[in-house]
GUVONU-934398 format. One record per residue (C-alpha): residue in three letters; x, y, z. Coordinates in steps of 0.25 Angstrom, whole numbers, plus 2048, in hexadecimal, padded with zeros to 3 digits. Each point is the difference from the previous one (the first is absolute). Layout:
BEGIN
res, px, py, pz
ALA, X, Y, Z
...
END
This chain:
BEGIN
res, px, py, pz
UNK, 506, 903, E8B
UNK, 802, 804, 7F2
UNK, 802, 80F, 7F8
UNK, 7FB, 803, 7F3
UNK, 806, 80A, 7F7
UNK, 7FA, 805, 7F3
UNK, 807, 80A, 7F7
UNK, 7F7, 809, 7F7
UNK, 7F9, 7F7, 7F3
UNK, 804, 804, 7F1
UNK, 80F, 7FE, 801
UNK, 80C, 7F5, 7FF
UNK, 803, 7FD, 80F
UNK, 80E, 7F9, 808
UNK, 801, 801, 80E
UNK, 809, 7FE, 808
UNK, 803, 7F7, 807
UNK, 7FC, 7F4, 7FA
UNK, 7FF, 804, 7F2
UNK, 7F2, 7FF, 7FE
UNK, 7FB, 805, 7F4
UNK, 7EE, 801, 804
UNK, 7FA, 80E, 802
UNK, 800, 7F9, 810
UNK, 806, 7F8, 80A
UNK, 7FD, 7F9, 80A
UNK, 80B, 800, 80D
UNK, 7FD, 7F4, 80A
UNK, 806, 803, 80E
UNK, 806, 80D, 7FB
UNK, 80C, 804, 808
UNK, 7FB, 80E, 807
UNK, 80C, 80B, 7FA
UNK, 802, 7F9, 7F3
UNK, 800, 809, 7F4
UNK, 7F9, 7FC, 7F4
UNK, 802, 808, 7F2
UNK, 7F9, 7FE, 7F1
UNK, 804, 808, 7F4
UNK, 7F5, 802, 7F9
UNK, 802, 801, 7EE
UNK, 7F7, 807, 7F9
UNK, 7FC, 7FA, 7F0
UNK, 80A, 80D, 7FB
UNK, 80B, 7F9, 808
UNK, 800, 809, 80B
UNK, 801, 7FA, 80F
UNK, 7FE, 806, 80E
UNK, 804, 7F9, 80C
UNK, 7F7, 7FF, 80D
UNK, 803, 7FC, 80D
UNK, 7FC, 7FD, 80E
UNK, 804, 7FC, 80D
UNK, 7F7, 7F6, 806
UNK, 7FB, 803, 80F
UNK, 7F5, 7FA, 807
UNK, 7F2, 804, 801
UNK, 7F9, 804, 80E
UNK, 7F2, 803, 7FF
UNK, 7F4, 801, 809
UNK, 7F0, 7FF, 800
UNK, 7F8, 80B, 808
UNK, 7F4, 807, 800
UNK, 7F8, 80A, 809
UNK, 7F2, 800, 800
UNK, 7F6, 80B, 801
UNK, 7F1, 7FC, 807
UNK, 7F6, 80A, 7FD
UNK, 7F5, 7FD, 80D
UNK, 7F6, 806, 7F9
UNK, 7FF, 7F7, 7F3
UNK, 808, 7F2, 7FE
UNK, 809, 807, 7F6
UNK, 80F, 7FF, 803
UNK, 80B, 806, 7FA
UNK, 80E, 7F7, 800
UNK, 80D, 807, 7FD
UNK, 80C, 7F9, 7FD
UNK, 80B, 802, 807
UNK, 80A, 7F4, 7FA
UNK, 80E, 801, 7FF
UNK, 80B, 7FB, 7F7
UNK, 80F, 803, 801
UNK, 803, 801, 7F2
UNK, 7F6, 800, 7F2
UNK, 7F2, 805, 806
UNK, 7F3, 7F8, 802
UNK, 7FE, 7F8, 7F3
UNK, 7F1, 7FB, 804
UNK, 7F5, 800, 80B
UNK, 7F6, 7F5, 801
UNK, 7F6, 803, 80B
UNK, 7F5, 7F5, 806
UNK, 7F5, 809, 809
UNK, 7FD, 7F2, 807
UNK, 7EF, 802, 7FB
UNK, 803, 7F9, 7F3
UNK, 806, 80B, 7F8
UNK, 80E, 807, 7FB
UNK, 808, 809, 7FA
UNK, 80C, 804, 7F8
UNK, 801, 80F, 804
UNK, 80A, 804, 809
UNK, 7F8, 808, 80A
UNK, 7F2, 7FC, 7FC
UNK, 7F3, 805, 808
UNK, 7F6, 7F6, 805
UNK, 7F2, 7FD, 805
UNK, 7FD, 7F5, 806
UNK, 7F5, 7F9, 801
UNK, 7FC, 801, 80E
UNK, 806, 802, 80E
UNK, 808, 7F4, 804
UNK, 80D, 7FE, 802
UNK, 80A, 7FC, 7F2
UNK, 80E, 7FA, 7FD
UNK, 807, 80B, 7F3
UNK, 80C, 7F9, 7FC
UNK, 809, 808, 7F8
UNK, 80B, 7F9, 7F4
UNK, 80B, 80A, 7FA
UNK, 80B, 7FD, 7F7
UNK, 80C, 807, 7FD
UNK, 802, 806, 7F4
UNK, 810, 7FD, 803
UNK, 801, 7F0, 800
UNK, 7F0, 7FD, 800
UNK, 801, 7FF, 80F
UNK, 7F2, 7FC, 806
UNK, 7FD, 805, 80F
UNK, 7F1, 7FF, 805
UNK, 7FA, 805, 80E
UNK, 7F2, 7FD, 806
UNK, 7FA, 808, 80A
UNK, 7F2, 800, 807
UNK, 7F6, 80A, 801
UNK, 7F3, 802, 805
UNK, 7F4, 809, 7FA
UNK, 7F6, 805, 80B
UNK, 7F2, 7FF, 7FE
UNK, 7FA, 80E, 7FA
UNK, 7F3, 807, 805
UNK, 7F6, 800, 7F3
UNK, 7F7, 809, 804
UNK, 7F0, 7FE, 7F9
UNK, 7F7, 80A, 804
UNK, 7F3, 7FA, 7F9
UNK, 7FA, 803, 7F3
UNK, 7FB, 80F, 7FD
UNK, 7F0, 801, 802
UNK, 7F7, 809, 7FF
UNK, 7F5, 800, 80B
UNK, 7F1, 807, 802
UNK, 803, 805, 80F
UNK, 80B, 808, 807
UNK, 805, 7F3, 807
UNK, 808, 7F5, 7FD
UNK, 808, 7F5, 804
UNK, 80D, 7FE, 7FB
UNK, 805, 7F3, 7FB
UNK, 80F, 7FF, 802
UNK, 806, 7F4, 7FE
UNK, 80D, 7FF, 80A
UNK, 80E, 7F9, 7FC
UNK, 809, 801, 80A
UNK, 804, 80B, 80A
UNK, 7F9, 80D, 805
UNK, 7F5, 806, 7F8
UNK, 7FA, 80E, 801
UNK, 7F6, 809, 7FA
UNK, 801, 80C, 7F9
UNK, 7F7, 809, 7F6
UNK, 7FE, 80D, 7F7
UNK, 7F4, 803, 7FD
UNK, 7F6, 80C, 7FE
UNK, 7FB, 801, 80F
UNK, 804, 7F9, 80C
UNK, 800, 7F2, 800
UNK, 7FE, 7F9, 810
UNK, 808, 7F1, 800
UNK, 7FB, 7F8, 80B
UNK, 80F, 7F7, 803
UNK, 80B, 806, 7F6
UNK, 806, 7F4, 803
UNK, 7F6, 7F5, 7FB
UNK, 7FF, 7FB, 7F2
UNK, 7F1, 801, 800
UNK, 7FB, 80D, 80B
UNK, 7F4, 809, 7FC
UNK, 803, 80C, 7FB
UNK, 7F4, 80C, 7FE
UNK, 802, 80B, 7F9
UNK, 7F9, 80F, 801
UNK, 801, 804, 7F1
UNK, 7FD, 7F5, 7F5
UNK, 80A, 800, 7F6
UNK, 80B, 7F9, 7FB
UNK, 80A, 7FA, 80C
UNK, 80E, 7FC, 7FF
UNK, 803, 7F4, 80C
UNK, 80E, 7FE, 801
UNK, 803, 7F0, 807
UNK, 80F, 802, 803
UNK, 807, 7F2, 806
UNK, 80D, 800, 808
UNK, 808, 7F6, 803
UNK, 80B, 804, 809
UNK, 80C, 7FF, 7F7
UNK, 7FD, 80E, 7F8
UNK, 7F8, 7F9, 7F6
UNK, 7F3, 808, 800
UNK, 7F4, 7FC, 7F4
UNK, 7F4, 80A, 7FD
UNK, 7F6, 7FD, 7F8
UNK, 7F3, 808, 7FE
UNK, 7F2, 800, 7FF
UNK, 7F5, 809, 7F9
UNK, 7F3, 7FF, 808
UNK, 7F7, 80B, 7F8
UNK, 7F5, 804, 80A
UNK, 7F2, 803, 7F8
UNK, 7F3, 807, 809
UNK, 7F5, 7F4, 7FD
UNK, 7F6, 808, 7F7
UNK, 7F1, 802, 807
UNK, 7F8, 800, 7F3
UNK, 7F4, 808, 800
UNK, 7F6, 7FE, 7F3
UNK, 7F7, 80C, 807
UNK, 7F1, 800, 800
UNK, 7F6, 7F7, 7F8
UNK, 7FA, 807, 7F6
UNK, 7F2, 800, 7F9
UNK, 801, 808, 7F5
UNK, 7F4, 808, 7F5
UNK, 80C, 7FF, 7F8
UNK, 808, 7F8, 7F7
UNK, 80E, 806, 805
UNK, 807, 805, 80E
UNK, 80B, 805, 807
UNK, 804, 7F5, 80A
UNK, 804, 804, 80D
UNK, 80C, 7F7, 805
UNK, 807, 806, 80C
UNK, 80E, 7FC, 7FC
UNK, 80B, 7FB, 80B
UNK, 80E, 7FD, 7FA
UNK, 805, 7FA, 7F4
UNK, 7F9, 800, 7F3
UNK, 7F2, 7FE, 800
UNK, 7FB, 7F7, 7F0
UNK, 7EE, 7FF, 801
UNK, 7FB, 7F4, 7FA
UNK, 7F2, 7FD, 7FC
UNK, 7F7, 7F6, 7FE
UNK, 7F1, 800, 7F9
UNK, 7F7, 7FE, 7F8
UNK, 806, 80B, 7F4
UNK, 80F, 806, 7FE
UNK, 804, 80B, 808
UNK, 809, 80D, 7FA
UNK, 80A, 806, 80A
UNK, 804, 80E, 800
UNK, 80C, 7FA, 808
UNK, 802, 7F3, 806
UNK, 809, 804, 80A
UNK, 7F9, 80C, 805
UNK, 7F6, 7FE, 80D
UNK, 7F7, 80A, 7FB
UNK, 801, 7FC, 7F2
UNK, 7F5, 803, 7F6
UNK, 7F8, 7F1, 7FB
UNK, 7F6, 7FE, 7F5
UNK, 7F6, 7F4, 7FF
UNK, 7FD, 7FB, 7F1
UNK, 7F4, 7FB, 808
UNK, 7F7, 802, 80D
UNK, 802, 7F7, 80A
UNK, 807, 7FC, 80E
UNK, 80F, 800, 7FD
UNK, 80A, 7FC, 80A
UNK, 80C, 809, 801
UNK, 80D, 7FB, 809
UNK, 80A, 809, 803
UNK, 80E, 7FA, 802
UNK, 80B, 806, 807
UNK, 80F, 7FB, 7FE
UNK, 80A, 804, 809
UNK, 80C, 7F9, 7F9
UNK, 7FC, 7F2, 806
UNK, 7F6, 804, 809
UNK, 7F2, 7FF, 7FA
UNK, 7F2, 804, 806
UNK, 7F3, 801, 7F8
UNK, 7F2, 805, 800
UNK, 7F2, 7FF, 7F8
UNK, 7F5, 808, 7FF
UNK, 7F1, 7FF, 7FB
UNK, 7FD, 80A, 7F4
UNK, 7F3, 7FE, 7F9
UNK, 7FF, 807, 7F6
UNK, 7F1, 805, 7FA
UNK, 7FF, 808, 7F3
UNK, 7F8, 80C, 803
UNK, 7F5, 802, 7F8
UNK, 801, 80D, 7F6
UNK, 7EF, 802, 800
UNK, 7FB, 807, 7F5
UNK, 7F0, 802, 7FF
UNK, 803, 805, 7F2
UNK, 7FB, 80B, 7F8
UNK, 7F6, 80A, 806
UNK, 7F2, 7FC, 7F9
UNK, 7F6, 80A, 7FB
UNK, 7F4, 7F9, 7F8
UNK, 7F2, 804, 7FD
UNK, 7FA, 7F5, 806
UNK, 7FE, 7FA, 80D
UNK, 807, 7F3, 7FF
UNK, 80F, 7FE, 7FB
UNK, 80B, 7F6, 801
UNK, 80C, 804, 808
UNK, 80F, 7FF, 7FC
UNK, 80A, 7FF, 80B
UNK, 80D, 7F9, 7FC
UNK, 802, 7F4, 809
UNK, 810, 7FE, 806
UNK, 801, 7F7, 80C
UNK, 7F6, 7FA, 80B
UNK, 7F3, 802, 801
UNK, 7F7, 80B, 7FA
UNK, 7F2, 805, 807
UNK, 7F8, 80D, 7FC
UNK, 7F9, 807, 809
UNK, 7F8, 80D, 7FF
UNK, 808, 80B, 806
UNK, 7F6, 80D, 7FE
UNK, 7F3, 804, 7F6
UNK, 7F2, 804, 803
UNK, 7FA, 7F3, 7FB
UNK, 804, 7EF, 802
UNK, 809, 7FA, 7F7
UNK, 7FD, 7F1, 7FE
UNK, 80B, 7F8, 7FB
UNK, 800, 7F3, 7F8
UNK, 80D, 7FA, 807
UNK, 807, 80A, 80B
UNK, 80D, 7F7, 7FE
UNK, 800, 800, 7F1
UNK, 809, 80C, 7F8
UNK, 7F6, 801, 7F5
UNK, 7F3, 800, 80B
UNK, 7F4, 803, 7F9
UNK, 7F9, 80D, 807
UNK, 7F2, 806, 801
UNK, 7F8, 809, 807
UNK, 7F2, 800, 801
UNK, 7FF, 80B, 80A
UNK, 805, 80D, 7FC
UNK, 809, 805, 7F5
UNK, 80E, 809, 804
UNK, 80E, 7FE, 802
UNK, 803, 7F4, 809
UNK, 80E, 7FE, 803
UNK, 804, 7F2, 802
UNK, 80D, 7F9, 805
UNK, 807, 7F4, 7FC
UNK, 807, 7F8, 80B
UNK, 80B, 7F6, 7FE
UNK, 806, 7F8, 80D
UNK, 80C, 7F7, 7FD
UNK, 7FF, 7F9, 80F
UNK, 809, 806, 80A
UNK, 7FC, 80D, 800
UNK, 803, 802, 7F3
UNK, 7F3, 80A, 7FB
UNK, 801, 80B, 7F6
UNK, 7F2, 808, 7FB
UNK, 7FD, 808, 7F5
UNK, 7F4, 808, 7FC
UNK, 7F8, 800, 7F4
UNK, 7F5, 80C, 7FF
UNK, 7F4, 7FB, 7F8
UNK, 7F6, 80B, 7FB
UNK, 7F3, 7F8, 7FC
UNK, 7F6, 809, 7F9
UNK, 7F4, 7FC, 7FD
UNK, 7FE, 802, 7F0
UNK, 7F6, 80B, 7FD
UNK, 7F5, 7F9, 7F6
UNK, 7FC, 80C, 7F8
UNK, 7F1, 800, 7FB
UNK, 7FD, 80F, 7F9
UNK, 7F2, 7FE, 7FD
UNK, 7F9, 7FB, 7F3
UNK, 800, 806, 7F2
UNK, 7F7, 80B, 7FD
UNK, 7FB, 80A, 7F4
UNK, 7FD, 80D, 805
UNK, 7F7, 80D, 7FA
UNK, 809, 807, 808
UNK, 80F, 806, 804
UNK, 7FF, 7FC, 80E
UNK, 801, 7F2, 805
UNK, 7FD, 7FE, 80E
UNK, 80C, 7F3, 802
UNK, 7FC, 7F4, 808
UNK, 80C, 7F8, 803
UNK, 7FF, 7F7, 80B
UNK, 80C, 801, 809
UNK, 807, 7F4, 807
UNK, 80D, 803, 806
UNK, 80B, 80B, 7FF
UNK, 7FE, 80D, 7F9
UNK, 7F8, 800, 7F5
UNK, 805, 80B, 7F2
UNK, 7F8, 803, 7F6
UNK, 805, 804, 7F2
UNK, 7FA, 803, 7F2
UNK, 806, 7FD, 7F1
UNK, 7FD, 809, 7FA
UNK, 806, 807, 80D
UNK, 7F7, 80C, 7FE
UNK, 7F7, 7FD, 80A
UNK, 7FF, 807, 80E
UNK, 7FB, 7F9, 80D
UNK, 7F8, 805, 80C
UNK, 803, 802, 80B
UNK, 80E, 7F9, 7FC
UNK, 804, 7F4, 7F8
UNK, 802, 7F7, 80C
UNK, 7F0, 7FF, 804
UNK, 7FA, 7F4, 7FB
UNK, 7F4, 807, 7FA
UNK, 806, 80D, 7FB
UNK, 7F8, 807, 7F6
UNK, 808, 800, 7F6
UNK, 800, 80D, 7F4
UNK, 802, 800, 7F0
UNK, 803, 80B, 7F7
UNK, 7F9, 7F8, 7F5
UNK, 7F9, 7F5, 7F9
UNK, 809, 7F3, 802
UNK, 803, 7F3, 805
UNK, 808, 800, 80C
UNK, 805, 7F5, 808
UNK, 801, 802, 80E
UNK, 809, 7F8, 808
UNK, 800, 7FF, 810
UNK, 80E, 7FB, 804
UNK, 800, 7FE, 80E
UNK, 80E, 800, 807
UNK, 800, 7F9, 80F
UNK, 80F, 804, 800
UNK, 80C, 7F7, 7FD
UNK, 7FE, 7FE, 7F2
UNK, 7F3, 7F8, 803
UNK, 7F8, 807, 7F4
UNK, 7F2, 7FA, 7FA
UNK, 7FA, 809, 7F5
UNK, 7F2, 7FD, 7F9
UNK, 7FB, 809, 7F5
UNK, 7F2, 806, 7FC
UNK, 7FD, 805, 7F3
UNK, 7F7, 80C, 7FF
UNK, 7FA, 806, 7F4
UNK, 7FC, 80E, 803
UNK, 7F6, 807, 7F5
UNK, 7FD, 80D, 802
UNK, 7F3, 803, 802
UNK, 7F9, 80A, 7F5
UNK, 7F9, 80D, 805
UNK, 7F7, 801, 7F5
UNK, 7FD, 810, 7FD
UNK, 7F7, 802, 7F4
UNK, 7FF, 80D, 801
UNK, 7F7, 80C, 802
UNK, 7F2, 7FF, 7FB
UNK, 7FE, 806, 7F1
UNK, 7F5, 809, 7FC
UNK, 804, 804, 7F3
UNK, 7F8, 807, 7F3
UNK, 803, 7F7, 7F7
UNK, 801, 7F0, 7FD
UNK, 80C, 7FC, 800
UNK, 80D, 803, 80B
UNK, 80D, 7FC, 807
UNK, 7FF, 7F7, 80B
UNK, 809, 805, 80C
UNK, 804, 7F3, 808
UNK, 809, 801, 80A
UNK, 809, 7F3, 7FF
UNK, 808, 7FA, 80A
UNK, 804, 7F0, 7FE
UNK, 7FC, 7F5, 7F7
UNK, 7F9, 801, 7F5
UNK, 7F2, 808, 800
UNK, 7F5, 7FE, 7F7
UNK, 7F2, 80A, 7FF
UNK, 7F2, 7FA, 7FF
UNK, 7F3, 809, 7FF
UNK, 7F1, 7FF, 800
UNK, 7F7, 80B, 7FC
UNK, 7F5, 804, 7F7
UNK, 808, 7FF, 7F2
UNK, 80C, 7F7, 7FA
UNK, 80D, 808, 805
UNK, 80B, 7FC, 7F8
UNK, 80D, 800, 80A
UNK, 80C, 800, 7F6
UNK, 80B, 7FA, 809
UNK, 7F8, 7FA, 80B
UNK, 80D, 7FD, 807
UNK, 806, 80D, 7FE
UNK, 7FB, 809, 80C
UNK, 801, 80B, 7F5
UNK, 7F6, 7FA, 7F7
UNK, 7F8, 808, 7F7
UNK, 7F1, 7FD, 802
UNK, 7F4, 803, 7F6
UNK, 7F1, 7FE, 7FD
UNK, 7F5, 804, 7F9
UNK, 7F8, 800, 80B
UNK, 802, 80C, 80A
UNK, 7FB, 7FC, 80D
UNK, 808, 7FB, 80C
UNK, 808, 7F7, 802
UNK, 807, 7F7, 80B
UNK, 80C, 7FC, 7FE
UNK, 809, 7F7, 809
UNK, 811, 7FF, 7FE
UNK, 806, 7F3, 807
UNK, 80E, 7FD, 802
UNK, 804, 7F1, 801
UNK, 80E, 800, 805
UNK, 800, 7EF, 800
UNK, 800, 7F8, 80A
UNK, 7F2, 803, 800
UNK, 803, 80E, 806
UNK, 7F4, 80A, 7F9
UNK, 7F9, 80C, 803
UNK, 7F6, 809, 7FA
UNK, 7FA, 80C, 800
UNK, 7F6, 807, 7F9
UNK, 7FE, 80E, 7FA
UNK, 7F5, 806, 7F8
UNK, 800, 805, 7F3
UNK, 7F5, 80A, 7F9
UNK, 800, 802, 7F3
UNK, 7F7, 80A, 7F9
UNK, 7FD, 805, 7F3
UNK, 807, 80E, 7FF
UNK, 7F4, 80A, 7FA
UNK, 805, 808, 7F6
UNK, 7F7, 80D, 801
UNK, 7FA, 808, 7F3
UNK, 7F8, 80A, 803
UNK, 7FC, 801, 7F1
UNK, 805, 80B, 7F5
UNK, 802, 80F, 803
UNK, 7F2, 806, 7FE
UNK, 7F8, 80E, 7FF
UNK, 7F0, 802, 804
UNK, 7F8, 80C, 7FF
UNK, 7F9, 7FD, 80D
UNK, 802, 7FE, 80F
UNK, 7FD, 7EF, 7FE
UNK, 809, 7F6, 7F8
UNK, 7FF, 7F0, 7FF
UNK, 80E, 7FD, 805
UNK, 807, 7F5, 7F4
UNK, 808, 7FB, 80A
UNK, 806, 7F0, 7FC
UNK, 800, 7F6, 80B
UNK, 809, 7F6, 802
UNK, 802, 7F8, 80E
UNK, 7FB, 804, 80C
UNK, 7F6, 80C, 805
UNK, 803, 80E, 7FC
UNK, 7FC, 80B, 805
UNK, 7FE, 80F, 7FA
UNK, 805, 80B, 808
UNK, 802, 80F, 7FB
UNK, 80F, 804, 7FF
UNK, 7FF, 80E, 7FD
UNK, 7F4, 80C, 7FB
UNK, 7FC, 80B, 805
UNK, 7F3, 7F9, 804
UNK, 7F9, 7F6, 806
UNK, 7FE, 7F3, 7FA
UNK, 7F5, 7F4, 803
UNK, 802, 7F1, 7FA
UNK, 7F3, 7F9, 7FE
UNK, 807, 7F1, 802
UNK, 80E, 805, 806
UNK, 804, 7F3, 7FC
UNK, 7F9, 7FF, 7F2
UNK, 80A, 800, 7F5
UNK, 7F4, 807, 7F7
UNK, 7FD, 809, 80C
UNK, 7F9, 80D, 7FE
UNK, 807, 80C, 807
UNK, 7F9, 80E, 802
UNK, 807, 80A, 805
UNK, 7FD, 80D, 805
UNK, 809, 80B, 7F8
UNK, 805, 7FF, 7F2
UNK, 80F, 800, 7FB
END
């Protein structure tokens, strides 16, 4: 056995005994009671002495451990002891491979088993060494495994534990109530009555107070039932689906010949629209977290046709061409009302040619468009065919009056007649065909005949009518005048008039247009004259007056005379004519021997 002593480093050293000068020494078979000093000297010349008694070390390796049942962790405590000095170091060997220096260290092992520890300590007083070995056993542990979480479509399940050791059982939270079959078998069925989110609790014993739980979350999901609804056929090139939704969350899907707009995908009853007509197939799935169900449905989409027969038609004729604006489908026309038949050149075609040969009116017609499926819409065109009127007012005509009796010839319609200048008067009224139509004078006038068979359908044909007053030729009263020259005294009335005579001399007519004219011969006699008045347009008439004309007498009955006797040759002085004596005045009777002898004798029966 030997002892070592050191003394503190950084000084000189001499101990005693033995006289050693090194900072340690070294004591074989030391004597137990022995003292030993050292003066220690500084470098400044200052010393200290130490000493000590040597005595003999006692010391002894232990330990205590501590087995948790429930994991393989152990916690050793060391309860070594040493009679002087404490424990220096501590060397532990766990007896599966591995150590430690720590004093009281905590260990897991590996597994359950049984293991060697040893246990080296040393002393701080002499580096005395002690060890200890003690045996212990670590028990199996329940490791409890309840299965992996799932999440299922049905309310029942069967759990999958997977049993270590021990006693196992079942428990659960959960939203509703949750029937096991066997709490006490890793894998029993359990049915629940609410779905929802379970919590199964496999919970292993194995005798010794060493209980392991370990949990499982089985989510219970109701299976979906999806419903797409009803197959639709639709005039239409959008809808409103009609998915009767179960749980979860529903998402449509479509396929087709187009794209389809979705007011909201995951609405049953959303709204859809159709780029284009045609069948679509929409599904309709559900997702219950995992659980899946899923549902198609037929919709065939068919634009409705917009018909539009066009614009209502009102022609003067009884043929037309027809204007309706074709959408979708096919387009047929048919005569819906009208007095007459309507013939059509093609009933499918928008732009049909139409006629009638029947009778003119209104005719209402209706434009037909069928998509297929149903899928009609109508419209109605009214079409008013009036026959045009073919106006034919008579032939031209020069008249030698101021009443013309009109001869139109009417066709269809009413028939007007009007007058430029528009002084003229018809009777019995302007719309009769063969008015007599009036003037206020000479003119030309053009009579039109317009005739109207309603709906604008207007024909007009014109007449032109030159109206020449007809003279009234007056010439006057007869003339019986003494002398040979006069005034003539015409009445005129139109046109020009012009005097011609005939009669027993020349009669010189002055103005032989003027109705006034002044008149003369040399001749006395009678004579005839005519006045005719030529208003043109060959319109003349004459008349005739006589005109006397004789030489006026200018009467001299001689000079102033005085007879003595009761008989006198008259000196009378002829001149024109036959005259005739007669007494004017005497107291007596007188007697004419040639009354109507200028020379005449005159007796008379008293003087004076």
């Amino acid at each position: 056995m030997n002892a070592v002593l050191q003394a503190p480093p950084g000084f000189t050293y001499l101990w005693n005994p033995g006289g050693a000068t090194t900072q340690s020494i070294t004591i074989n078979n030391p004597t137990i009671g022995t003292t030993y000093t050292c003066v220690l000297t500084a470098p400044n010349g200052c010393s200290a002495t130490l000493s000590t008694v040597l005595d003999q070390t006692e010391i002894n390796a232990d330990f205590n451990p501590v087995i948790d049942n429930c994991t393989y962790n152990v916690n050793f405590y060391d309860s070594s002891t040493v009679n002087q000095g404490t424990i220096g170091t501590w060397m532990w060997d766990f007896g599966d491979g591995s150590s430690t220096a720590e004093q009281s260290p905590f260990h897991t092992f590996p597994g359950p088993g049984t293991y060697n520890v040893h246990l080296d300590v040393t002393s701080t007083a002499g580096n005395c060494p002690a060890d200890t070995t003690i045996q212990i056993t670590i028990n199996p542990i329940p490791n409890a495994n309840a299965g992996t979480d799932s999440s299922v479509c049905s309310q029942t399940y069967q759990l999958q534990a997977t049993p270590s050791l021990g006693t196992g059982t079942w428990t659960y939270t959960g939203p509703g109530t949750a029937t096991i079959s066997d709490d006490n078998v890793p894998n029993p069925n359990v049915t629940v009555d609410i779905d929802g989110v379970y919590s199964f609790i496999w919970t292993e014993d194995n005798g010794s107070g060493c209980v392991s739980a370990d949990t499982v979350l089985i989510t219970f999901n109701e299976m979906p039932t999806a419903n797409a609804g009803p197959d639709q056929t639709l005039c239409l090139l959008n809808t409103t689906m009609a998915a009767i939704p179960s749980v979860g969350t529903g998402t449509w899907t479509v396929t087709g010949p187009g794209t389809i707009l979705f007011g909201n995908v995951n609405l049953p009853t959303t709204t859809v629209t159709a780029s284009v007509e045609g069948q679509y197939i929409f599904t309709w799935t559900e997702v219950n977290s995992t659980c899946t169900s899923s549902d198609s449905v037929t919709v065939t989409f068919t634009q409705m046709p917009v018909a539009n027969a066009g614009t209502d038609i009102n022609v003067c004729q009884l043929n037309t061409t027809l204007a309706a604006i074709a959408t979708v489908g096919t387009g047929t026309w048919t005569q819906t009302s009208g007095n007459g038949t309507i013939n059509f050149t093609n009933i499918n075609a928008p732009l049909s040619g139409i006629s009638t040969t029947t009778t003119q009116g209104v005719y209402v017609l209706t434009w037909t468009e069928d998509n297929g499926n149903d899928c009609v819409s109508s419209d109605q065109v009214q079409v008013t065919l009036i026959q045009t009127p073919v106006a034919n007012a008579g032939t031209d005509a020069p008249l030698c009056l101021l009443t013309y009796n009109l001869n139109a010839t009417p066709s269809v319609g009413t028939g007007t007649w009007t007058s430029v200048p528009a002084t003229a008067t018809f009777s019995p009224n302007e719309h009769a065909p063969n008015a007599n139509a009036t003037v206020p004078g000479n003119n030309v006038y053009t009579f039109t005949w317009t005739e109207d068979n309603t709906n604008g359908c207007i024909d007009s044909d014109a007449v032109v009518i030159t109206f020449t007053q007809m003279p009234t030729a007056n010439a006057g009263p007869d003339i019986n005048i003494c002398q040979l020259d006069t005034n003539l005294a015409a009445i005129p009335s139109v046109g020009t008039g012009t005097w011609t005579v005939s009669g027993p001399g020349i009669l010189n007519i002055a103005l032989p247009n003027s109705e006034t004219s002044a008149v003369g011969t040399l001749t006395q006699g009678v004579y005839n004259l005519t006045w005719t008045e030529d208003n043109g347009n060959g319109c003349i008439d004459s008349d005739n007056m006589i005109l006397t004309l004789t030489n006026q007498p200018v009467a001299n009955a001689g000079a102033r005379d005085s007879v003595c006797s009761l008989m006198y040759q008259l000196q009378g002085i002829a001149s024109y004519g036959t005259g005739t004596w007669s007494q004017l005045d005497g107291t007596g009777f007188s007697s004419f021997t040639n009354q109507n002898f200028s020379a005449s004798n005159v007796t008379t029966t008293f003087y004076g």
